[in-house]
TORKOL-4160 file (C-alpha; in steps of 0.2 Angstrom, whole numbers, padded with zeros to 4 digits, m for minus):
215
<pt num="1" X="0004" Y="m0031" Z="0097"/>
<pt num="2" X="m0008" Y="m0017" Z="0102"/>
<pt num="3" X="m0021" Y="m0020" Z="0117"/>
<pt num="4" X="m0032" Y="m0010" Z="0106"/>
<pt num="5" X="m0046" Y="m0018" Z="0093"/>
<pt num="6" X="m0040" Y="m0014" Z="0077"/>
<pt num="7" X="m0046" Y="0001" Z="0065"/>
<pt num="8" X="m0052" Y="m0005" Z="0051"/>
<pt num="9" X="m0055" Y="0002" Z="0033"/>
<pt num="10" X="m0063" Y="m0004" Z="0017"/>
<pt num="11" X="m0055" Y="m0001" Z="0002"/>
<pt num="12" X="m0060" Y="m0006" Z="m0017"/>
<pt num="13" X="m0056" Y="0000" Z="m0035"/>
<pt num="14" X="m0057" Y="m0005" Z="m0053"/>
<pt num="15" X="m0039" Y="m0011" Z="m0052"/>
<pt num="16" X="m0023" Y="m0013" Z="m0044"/>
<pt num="17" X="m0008" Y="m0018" Z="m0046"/>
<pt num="18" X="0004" Y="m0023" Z="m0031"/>
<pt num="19" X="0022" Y="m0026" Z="m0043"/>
<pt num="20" X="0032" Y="m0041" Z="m0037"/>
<pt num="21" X="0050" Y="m0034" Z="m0034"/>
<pt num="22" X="0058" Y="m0051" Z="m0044"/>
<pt num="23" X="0047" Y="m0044" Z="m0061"/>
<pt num="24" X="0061" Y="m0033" Z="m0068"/>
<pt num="25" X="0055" Y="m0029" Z="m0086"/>
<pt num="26" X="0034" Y="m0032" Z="m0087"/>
<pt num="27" X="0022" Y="m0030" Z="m0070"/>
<pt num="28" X="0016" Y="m0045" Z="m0062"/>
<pt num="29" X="0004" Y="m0040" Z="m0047"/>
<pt num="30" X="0005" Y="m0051" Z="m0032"/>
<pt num="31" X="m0013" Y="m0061" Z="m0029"/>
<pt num="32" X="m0018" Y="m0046" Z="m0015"/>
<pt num="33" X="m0011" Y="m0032" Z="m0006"/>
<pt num="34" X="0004" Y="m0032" Z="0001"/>
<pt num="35" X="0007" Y="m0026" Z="0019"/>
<pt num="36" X="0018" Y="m0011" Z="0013"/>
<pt num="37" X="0004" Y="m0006" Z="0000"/>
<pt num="38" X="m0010" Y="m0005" Z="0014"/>
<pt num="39" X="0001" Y="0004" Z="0025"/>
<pt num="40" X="0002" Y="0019" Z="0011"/>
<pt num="41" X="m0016" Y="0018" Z="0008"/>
<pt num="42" X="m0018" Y="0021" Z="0028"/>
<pt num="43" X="m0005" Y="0036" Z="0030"/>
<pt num="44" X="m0013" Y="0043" Z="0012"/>
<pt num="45" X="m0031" Y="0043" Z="0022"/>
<pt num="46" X="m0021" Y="0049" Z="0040"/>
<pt num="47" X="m0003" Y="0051" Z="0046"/>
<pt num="48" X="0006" Y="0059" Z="0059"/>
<pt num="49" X="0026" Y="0057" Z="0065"/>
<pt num="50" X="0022" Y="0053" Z="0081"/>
<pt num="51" X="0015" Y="0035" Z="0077"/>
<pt num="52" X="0016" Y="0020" Z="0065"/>
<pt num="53" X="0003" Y="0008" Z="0055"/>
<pt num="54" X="0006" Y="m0008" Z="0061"/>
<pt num="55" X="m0005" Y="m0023" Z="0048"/>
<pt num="56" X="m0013" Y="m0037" Z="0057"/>
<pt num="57" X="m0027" Y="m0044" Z="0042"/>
<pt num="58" X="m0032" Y="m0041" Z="0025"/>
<pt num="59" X="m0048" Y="m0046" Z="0021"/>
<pt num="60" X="m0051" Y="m0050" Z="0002"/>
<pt num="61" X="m0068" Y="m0048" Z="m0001"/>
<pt num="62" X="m0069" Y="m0052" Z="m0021"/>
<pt num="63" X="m0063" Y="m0065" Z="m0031"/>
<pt num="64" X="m0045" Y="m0065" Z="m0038"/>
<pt num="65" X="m0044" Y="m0061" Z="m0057"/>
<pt num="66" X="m0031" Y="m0054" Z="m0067"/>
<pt num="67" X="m0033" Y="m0043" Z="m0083"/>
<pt num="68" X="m0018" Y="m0040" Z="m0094"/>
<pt num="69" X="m0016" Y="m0023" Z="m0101"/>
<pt num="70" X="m0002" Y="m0012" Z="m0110"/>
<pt num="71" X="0003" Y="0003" Z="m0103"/>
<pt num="72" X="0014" Y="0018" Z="m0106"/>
<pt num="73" X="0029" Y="0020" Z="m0094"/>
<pt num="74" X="0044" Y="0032" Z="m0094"/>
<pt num="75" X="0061" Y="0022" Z="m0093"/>
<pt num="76" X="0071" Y="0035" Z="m0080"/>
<pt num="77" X="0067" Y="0044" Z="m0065"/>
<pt num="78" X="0070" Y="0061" Z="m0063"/>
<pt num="79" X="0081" Y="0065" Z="m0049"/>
<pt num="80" X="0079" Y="0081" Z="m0038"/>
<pt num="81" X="0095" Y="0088" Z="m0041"/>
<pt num="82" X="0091" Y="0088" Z="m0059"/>
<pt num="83" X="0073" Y="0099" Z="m0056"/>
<pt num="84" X="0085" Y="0109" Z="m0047"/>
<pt num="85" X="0097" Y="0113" Z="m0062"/>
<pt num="86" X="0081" Y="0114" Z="m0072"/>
<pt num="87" X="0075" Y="0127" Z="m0061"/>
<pt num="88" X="0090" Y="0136" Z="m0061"/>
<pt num="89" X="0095" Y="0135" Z="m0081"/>
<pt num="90" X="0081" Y="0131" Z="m0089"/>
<pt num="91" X="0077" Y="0113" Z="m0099"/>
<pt num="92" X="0065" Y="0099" Z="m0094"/>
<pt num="93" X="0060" Y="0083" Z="m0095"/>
<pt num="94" X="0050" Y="0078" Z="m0111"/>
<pt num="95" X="0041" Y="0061" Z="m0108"/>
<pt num="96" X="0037" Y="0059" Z="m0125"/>
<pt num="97" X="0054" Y="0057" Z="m0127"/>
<pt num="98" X="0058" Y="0041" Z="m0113"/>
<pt num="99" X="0043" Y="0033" Z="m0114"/>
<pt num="100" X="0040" Y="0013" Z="m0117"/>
<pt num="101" X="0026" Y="0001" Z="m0119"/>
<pt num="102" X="0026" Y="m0013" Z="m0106"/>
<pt num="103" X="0014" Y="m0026" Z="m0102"/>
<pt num="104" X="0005" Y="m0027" Z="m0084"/>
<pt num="105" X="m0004" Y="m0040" Z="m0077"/>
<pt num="106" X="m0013" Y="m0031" Z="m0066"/>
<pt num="107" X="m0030" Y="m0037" Z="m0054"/>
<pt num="108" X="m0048" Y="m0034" Z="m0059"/>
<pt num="109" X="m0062" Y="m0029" Z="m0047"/>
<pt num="110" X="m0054" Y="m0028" Z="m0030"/>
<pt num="111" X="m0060" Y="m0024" Z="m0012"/>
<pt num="112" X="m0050" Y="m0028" Z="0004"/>
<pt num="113" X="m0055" Y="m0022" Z="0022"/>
<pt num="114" X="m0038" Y="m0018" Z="0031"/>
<pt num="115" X="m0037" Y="m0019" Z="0051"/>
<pt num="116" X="m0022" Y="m0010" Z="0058"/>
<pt num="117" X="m0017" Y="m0004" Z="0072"/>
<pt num="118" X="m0007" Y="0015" Z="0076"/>
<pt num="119" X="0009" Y="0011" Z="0087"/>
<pt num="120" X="0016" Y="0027" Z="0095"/>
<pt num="121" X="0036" Y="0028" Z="0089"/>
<pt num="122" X="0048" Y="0027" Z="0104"/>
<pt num="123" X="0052" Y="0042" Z="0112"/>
<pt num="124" X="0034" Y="0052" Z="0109"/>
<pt num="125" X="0020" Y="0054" Z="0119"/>
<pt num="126" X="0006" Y="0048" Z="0107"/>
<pt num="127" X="m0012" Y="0051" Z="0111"/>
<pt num="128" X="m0018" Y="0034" Z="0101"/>
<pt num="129" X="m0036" Y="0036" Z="0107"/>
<pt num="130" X="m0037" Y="0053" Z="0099"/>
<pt num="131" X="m0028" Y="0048" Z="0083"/>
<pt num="132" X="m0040" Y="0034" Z="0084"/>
<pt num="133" X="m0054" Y="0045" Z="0082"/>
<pt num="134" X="m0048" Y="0057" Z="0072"/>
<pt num="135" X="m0046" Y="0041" Z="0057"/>
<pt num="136" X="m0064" Y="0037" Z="0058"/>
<pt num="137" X="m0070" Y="0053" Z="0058"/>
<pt num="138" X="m0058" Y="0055" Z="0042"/>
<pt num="139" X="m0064" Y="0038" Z="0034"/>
<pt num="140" X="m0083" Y="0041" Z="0037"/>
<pt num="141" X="m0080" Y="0058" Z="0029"/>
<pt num="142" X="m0069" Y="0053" Z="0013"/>
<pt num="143" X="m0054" Y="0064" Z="0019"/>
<pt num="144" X="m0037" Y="0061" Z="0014"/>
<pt num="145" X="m0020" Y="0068" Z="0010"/>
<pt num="146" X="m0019" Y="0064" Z="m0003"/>
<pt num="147" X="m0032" Y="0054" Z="m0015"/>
<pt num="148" X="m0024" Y="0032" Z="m0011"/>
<pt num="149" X="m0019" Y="0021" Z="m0024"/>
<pt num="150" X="m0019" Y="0001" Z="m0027"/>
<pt num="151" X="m0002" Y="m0001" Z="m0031"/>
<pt num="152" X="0001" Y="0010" Z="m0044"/>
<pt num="153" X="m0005" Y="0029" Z="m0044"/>
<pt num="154" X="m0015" Y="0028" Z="m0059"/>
<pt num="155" X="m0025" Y="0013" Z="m0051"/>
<pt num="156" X="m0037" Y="0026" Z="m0038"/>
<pt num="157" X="m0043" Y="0017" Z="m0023"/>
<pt num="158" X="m0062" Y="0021" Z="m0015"/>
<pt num="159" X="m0064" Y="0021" Z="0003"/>
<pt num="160" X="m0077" Y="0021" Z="0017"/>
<pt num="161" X="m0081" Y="0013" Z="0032"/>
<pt num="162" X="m0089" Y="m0003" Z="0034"/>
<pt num="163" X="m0106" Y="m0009" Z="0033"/>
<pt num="164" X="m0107" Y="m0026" Z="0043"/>
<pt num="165" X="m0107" Y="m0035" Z="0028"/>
<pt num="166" X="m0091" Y="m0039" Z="0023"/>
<pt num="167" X="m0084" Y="m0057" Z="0020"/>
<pt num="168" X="m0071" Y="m0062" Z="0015"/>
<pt num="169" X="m0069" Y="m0074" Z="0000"/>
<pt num="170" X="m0068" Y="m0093" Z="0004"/>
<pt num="171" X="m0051" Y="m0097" Z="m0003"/>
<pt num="172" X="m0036" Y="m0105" Z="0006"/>
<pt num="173" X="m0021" Y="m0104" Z="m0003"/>
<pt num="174" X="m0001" Y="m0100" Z="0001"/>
<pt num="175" X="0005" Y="m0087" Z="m0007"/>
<pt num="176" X="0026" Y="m0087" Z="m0007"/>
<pt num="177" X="0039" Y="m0074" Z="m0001"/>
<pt num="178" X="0028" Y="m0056" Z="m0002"/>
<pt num="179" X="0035" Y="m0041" Z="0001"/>
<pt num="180" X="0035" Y="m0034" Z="0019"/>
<pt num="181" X="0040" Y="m0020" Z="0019"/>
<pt num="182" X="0056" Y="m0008" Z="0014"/>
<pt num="183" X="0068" Y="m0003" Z="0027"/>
<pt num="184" X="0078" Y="0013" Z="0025"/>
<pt num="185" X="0094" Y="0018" Z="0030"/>
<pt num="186" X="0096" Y="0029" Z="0046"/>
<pt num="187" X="0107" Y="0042" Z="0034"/>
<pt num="188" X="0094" Y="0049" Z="0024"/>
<pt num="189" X="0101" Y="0042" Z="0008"/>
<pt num="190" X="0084" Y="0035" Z="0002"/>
<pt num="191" X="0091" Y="0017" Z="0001"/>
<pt num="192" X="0079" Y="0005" Z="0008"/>
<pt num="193" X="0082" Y="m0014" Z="0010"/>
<pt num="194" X="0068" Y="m0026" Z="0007"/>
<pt num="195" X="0059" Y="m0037" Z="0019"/>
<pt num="196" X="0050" Y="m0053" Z="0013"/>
<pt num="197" X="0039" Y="m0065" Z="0023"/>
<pt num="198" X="0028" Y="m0081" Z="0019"/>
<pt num="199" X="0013" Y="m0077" Z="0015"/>
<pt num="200" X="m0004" Y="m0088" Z="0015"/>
<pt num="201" X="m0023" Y="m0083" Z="0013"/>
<pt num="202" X="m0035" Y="m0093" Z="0028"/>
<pt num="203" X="m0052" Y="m0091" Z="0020"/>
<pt num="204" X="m0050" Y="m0075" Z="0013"/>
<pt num="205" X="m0040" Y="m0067" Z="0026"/>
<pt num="206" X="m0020" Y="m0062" Z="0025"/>
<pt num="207" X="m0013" Y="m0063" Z="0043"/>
<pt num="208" X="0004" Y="m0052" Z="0045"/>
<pt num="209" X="0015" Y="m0062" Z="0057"/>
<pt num="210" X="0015" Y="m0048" Z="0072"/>
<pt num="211" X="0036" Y="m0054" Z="0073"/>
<pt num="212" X="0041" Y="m0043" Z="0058"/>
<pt num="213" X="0037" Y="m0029" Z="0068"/>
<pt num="214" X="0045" Y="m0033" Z="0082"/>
<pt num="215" X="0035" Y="m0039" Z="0092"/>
């Protein structure tokens, strides 16, 4: 575990949806974010190779409601080497063509604060207190990579600093097996195994154990 506080970052949106991996057919969201989902809305906001978002809390500031919606979904992923023959010989993919209906039961009216810590990767000589900085100046100023998503990519996430106001909810409850995170093969092939933990909420707060790091 860091010795440094952790950064922290609000995050909110209309909806979300964090799909549990056992829903094979229809979307089912887990009850808050998932550790792997708040470490892609940090790298959208700030990433670099030379470090690593390591989750401590998630804070959920609003109460836990579900919507259920329909929405359209393509059935296949398109694979690179099939843009590539497309690129080369013409064709395309029409989604008109592959598309479905299915049914999500997604979260209404979220807002989490996420606290985080960067952990250089082994074998580089991180500057953390500069890539410290160089997060808050990019939250306070609404930068990103790329704009971060609650779950799904349709679902947009806002984010900003906070305000010294944020409390989160008063509900104590466990929560199962949640999805750590993913982790991929050293060969490049994309395959990633997943990683579950027990998960609970303490007033609010999800603590990730600081073990499934490894350490």
């Amino acid at each position: 575990m860091s010795t440094w506080p952790p950064l922290e970052v609000k995050v909110w949106g209309d909806y979300a949806c964090f799909t549990r991996p056992e829903t094979k057919v229809e979307r089912v969201s887990y009850p808050v974010v998932t550790p792997s989902a708040a470490r892609g809305i940090l790298e959208a906001i700030f990433w670099k190779p030379e470090f690593a978002w390591r989750i401590r809390e998630i804070w959920v500031l609003r109460p836990i409601r579900y919507v259920s919606m329909v929405r359209n979904e393509v059935n296949s992923k398109i694979s690179f080497a099939a843009a590539q023959r497309w690129m080369a010989n013409g064709g395309g993919f029409f989604a008109d063509e592959d598309r479905a209906q299915r049914h999500t039961l997604a979260l209404y009216n979220v807002a989490y604060v996420i606290r985080a810590d960067v952990e250089p990767r082994s074998g580089t000589a991180a500057d953390i207190a500069k890539y410290r900085d160089q997060f808050r100046r990019r939250v306070r100023r609404g930068e990103c990579f790329h704009r971060p998503y609650l779950g799904t990519r349709e679902f947009a996430a806002f984010f900003g600093p906070l305000d010294g106001t944020e409390t989160p909810i008063d509900y104590s409850a466990p929560l199962g097996r949640m999805l750590f995170d993913l982790e991929y093969e050293k060969d490049g092939s994309g395959r990633g195994t997943p990683r579950f933990f027990e998960a609970s909420l303490d007033r609010g707060v999800l603590r990730v154990p600081p073990d499934l790091y490894g350490g």
